[in-house]
C-alpha positions in Angstrom: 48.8 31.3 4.6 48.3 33.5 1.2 49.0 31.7 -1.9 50.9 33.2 -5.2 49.4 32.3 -8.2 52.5 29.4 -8.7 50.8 27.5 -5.8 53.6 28.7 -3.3 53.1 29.7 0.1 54.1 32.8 1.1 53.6 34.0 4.8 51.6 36.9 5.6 52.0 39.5 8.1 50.6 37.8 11.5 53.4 34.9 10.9 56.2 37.3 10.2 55.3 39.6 13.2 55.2 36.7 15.6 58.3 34.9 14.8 60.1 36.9 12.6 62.7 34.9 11.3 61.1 32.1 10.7 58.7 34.2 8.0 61.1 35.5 6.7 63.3 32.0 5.5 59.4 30.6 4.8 59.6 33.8 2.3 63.1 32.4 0.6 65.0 35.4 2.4 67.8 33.2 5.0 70.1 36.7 4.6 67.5 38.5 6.0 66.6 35.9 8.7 70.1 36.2 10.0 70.2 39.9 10.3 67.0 39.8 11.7 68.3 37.4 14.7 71.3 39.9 14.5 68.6 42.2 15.4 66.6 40.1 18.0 69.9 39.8 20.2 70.7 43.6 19.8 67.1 44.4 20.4 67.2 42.1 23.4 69.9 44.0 24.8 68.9 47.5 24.5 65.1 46.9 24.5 65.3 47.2 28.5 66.5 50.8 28.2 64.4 51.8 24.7 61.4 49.8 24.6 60.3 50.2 21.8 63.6 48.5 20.2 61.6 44.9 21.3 59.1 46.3 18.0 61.9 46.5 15.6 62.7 42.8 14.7 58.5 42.4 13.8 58.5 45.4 12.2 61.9 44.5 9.7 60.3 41.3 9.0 56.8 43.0 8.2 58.5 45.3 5.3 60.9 42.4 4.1 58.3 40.2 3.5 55.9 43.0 2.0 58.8 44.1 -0.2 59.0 40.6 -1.3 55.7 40.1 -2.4 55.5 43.6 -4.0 58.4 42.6 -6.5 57.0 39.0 -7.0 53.8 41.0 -8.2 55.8 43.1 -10.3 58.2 40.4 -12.0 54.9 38.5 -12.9 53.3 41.4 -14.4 56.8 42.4 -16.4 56.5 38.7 -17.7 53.3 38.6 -19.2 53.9 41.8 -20.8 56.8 40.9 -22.0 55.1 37.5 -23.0 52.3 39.1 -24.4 54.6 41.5 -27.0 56.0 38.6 -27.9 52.4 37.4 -29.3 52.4 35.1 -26.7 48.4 34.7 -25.3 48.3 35.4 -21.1 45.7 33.2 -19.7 44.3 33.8 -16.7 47.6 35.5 -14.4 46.0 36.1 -11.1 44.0 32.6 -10.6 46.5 29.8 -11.6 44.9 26.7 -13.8 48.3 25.1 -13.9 49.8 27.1 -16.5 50.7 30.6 -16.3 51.1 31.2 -20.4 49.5 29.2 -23.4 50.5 30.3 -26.8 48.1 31.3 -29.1 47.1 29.0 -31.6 
């Protein structure tokens, strides 16, 4: 399982395509678990005239969890910008030490 630099886990595509729901509460998203069960039982249902509805629960999760992670990237790099205007030092933001921001001495 991929890492973000706070030490969390965060679950990649393979785990959200193979039981969707379950990446996606791993990813802190229990809204979009429940719609994606939602989805599973409608899916379920009309997957044996449309088969390609039995794709559509993997494929919500895939995005929802990619969308996830895209805005955890971007909030992290708003931060540090924001940090660093405020003439506060970024060390290291992509390979965690423990601490995200030291100020500058």
């Amino acid at each position: 399982m991929a890492r973000f630099p706070g030490g969390e886990p965060v679950p990649t595509s393979p785990e959200s395509a193979l039981v969707p729901p379950l990446g996606l509460l791993l990813n802190g998203q229990p809204f979009a678990a429940i719609f994606n069960m939602m989805l599973i039982v409608f899916c379920l249902i009309l997957g044996w005239i449309l088969p390609a509805l039995f794709l559509l629960p993997s494929a919500h999760a895939i995005i929802a969890v990619h969308m996830k992670r895209d805005d955890r990237k971007h909030r992290e790099i708003v931060d540090a910008t924001l940090w660093s205007a405020a003439g506060v030092e970024v060390v290291n933001l992509f390979r965690p030490c423990g601490h995200h921001l030291l100020p500058s001495s």
